[in-house]
C-alpha positions in Angstrom: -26.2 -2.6 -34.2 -24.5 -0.9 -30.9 -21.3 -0.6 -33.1 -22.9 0.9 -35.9 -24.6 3.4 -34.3 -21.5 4.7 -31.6 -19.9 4.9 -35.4 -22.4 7.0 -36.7 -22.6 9.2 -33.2 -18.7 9.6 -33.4 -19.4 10.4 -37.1 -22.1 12.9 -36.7 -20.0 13.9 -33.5 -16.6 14.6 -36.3 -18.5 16.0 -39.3 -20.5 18.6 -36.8 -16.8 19.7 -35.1 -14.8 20.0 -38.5 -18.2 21.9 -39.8 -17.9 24.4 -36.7 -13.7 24.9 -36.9 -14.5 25.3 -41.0 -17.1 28.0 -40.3 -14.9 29.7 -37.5 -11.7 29.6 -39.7 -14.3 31.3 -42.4 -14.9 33.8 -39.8 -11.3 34.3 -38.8 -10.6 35.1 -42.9 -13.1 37.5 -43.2 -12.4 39.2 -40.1 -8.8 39.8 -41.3 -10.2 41.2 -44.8 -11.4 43.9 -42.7 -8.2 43.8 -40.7 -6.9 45.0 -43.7 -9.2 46.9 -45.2 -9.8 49.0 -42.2 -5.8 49.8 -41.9 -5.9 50.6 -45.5 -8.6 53.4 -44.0 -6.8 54.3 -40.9 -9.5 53.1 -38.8 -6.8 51.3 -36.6 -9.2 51.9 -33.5 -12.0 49.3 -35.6 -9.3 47.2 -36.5 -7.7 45.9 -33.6 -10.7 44.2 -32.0 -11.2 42.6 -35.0 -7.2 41.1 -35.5 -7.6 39.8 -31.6 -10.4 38.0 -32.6 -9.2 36.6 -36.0 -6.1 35.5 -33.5 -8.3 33.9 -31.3 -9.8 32.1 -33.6 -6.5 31.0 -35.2 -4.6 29.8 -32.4 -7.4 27.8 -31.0 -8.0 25.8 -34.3 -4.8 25.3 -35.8 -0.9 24.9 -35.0 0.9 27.7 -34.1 3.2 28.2 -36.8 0.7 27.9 -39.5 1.3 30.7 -41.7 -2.5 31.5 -41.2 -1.2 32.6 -37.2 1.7 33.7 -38.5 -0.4 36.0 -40.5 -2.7 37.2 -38.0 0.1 37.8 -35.3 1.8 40.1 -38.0 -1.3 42.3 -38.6 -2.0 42.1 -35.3 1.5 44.2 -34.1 1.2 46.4 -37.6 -2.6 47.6 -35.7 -0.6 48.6 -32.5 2.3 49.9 -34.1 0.0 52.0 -36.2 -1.9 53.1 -33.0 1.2 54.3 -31.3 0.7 51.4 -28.7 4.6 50.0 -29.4 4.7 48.2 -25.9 2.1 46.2 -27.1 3.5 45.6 -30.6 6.7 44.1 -29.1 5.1 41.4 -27.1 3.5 40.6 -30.4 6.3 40.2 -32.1 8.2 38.6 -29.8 5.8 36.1 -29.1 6.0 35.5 -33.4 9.8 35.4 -33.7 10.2 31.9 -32.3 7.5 30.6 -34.1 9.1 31.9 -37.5 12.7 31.2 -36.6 13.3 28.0 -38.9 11.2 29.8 -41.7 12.9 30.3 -44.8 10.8 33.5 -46.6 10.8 36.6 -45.8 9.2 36.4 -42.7 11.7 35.9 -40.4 13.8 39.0 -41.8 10.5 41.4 -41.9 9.9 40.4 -38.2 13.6 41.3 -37.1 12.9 44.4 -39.5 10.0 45.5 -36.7 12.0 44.0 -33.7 14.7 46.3 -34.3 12.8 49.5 -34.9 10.7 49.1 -31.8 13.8 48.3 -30.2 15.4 51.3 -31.4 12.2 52.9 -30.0 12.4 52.1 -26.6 15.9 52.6 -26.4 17.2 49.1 -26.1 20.0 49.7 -28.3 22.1 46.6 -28.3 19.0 44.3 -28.8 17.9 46.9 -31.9 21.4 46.8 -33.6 21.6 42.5 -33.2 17.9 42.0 -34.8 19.1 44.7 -37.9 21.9 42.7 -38.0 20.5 39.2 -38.1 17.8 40.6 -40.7 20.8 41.5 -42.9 22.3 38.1 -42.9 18.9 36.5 -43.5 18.6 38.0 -46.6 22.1 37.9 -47.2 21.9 34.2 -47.1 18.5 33.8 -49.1 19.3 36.4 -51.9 22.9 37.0 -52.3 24.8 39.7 -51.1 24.4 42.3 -54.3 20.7 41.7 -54.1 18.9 45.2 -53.5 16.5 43.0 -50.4 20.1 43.5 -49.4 20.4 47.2 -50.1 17.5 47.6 -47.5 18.5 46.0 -45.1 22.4 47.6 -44.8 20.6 50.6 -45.4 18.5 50.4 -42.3 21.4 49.6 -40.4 23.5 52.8 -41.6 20.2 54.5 -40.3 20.4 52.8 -37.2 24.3 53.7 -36.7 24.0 57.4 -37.9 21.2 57.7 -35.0 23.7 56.7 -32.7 25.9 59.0 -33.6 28.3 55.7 -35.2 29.4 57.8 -38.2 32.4 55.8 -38.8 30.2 52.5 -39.3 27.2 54.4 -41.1 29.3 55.9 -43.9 30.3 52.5 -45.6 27.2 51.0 -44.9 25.3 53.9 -46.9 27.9 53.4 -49.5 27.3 49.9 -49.5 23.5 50.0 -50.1 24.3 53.0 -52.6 26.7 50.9 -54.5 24.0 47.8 -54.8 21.3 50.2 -56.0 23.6 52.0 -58.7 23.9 48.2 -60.3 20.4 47.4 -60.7 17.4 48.7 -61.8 15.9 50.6 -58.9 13.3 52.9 -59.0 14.1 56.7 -57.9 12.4 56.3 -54.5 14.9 53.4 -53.4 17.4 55.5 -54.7 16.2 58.9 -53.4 16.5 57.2 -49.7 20.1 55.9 -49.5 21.3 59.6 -51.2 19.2 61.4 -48.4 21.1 59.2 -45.6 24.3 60.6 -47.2 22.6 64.2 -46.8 22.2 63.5 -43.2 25.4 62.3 -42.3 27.0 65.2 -43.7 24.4 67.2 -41.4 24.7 65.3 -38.7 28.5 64.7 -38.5 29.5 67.8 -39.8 31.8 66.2 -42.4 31.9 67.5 -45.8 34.2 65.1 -47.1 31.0 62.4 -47.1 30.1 64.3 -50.4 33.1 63.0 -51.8 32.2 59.7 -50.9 28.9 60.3 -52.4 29.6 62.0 -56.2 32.2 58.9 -56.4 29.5 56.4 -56.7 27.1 58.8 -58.4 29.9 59.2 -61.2 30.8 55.4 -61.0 26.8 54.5 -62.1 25.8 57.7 -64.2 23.2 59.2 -61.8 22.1 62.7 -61.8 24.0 65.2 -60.6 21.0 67.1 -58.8 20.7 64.1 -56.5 24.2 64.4 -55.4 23.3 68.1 -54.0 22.5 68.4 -50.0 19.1 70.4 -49.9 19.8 73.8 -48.9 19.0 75.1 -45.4 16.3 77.7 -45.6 16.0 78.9 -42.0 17.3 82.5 -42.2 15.4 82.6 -45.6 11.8 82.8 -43.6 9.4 85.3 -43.0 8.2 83.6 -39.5 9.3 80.0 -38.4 7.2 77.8 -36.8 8.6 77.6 -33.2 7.7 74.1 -32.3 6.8 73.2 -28.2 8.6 70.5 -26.1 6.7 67.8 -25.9 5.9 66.0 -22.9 6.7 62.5 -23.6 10.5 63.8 -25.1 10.9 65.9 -21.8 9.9 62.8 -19.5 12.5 60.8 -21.6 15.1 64.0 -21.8 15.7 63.3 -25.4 17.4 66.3 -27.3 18.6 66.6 -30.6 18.0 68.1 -34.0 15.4 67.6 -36.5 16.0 68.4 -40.3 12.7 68.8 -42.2 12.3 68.7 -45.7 9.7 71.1 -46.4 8.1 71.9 -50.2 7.3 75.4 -50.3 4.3 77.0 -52.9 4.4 80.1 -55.2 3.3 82.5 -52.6 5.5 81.3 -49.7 3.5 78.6 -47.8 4.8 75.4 -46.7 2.6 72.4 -48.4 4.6 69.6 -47.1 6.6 68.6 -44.6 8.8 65.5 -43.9 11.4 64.3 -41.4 14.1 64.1 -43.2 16.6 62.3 -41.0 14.1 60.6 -38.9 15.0 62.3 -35.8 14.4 61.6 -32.2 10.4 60.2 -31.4 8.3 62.7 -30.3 10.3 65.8 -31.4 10.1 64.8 -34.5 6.4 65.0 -34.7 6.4 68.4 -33.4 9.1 69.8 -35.6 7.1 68.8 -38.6 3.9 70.5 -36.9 5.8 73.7 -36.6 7.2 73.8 -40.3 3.9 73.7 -41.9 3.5 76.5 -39.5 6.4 78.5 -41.1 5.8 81.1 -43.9 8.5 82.2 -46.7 8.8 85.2 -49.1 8.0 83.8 -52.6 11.5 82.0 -54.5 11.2 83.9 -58.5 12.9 82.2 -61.5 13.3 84.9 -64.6 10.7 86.6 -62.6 8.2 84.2 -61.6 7.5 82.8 -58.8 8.1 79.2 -58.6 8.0 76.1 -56.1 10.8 75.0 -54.2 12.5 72.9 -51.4 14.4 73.2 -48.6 15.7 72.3 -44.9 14.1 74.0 -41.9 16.7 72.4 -38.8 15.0 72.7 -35.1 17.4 72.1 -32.2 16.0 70.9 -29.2 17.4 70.7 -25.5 16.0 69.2 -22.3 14.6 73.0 -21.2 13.0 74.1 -24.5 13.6 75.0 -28.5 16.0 76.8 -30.1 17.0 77.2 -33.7 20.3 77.4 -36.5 
């Protein structure tokens, strides 16, 4: 009789725990629905106490490379990357690497993928360049090497090296991620970003002759001509330019460099959007784009009407202020 009722007390004891950890990982699930939803709205400030707790919950019920804490890490450094908090997003993501290491989706490669631009962030340039590179040869080795995955990921690396200023190694990386989209079935936007690195090379190195480069493969796979043509730089076309301030955080870090914005301008002469184009240094990016909305154009007339357009406002900055070209 003693035996059968420590049985049933253990068993009461067991269905009562697994009953609790059931209804916590229910919580944790519904916590990350909003996780989501709430990104999806911006609201990154109500989101983040929620991903801790759906974390918390997580990592105290289950193993820690179940993809359910796998998933919750991940959202959790997308919040703080989102929120501009990047130092915090690191830790995250270095904390999740070695739990994904021996995975073989996706995962690891997409959690090099934000390694390497935080990284890139914070300056740490060789530790940037070796998690782009071991995200390439991830998906290399899961996909094939003509696989557009591919595309991305050499194409994120001849980002990386044209920042640097590694012109010699971007160009045949942009060529390579060029040539891989040509052969497949890629939609425009894919498309649209490799050609736009070739645009800002040319800028950026001052080399014409990457054009040539460029109408090579857009001859060798039949794409249109108009995407082969460097948007033209409007500066001395505008009525007033925004004149954009240094800001703070890029004059504690001395960063200088130039910024090209892609800017759509309206039938009347007003800027309506505004993009980085070259994804320029942090922080004076954000206030070059702030100062081309800013800027005001006579109207562009095609047989005599006015008609939309788009162009390149550059802003040069150096460590005392702003000038322009």
């Amino acid at each position: 009789m003693k035996i059968f009722l420590l049985f049933l007390s253990a068993s009461l004891f067991l269905s009562t725990t697994l009953f609790q950890e059931s209804s916590e990982l229910k919580e944790a699930t519904e916590l990350t629905d909003s996780v989501v939803k709430l990104f999806n709205q911006q609201k990154f400030d109500e989101a983040l106490p929620l991903a801790k707790r759906a974390l918390q919950i997580r990592e105290k019920l289950l193993p820690a490379t179940d993809p359910l804490v796998v998933t919750s890490l991940t959202y959790l450094g997308d919040v703080y990357v989102a929120k501009g908090d990047y130092y915090s997003a690191k830790k995250i993501f270095e904390r999740l690497l070695p739990i994904v290491e021996e995975r073989t989706d996706t995962t690891l490669a997409l959690t090099l993928d934000r390694l390497a631009v935080l990284y890139r962030r914070e300056g740490s340039m060789s530790k940037a360049e070796n998690m782009f590179q071991r995200a390439l040869a991830v998906r290399e080795k899961a996909f094939g090497p003509e696989d557009v995955q591919v595309a991305g990921s050499v194409l994120a690396l001849a980002q990386f090296y044209r920042f640097r200023k590694d012109y010699d190694r971007a160009l045949p990386s942009y060529k390579r991620a060029l040539t891989i989209y040509g052969k497949a079935n890629v939609t425009a936007a894919e498309l649209e970003r490799a050609i736009v690195g070739f645009h800002c090379l040319a800028y950026e190195s001052k080399d014409q002759d990457v054009y040539k480069e460029l109408e090579q493969i857009r001859k060798q796979f039949s794409l249109s001509a108009a995407l082969a043509e460097p948007p033209q730089i409007i500066n001395g076309k505008a009525l007033s330019l925004g004149r954009p301030s240094y800001p703070q955080g890029a004059r504690d870090r001395q960063l200088s460099g130039t910024v090209y914005v892609l800017v759509e301008i309206d039938e009347t002469g007003k800027v309506i959007s505004a993009r980085d184009m070259c994804q320029g240094p942090p922080y004076l990016s954000e206030a070059a784009v702030a100062a081309a909305f800013q800027s005001r154009f006579t109207p562009t007339k095609l047989s005599g009407m006015p008609v939309k357009i788009k162009g390149v406002i550059t802003y040069k900055f150096v460590n005392t202020g702003t000038t322009f070209r």
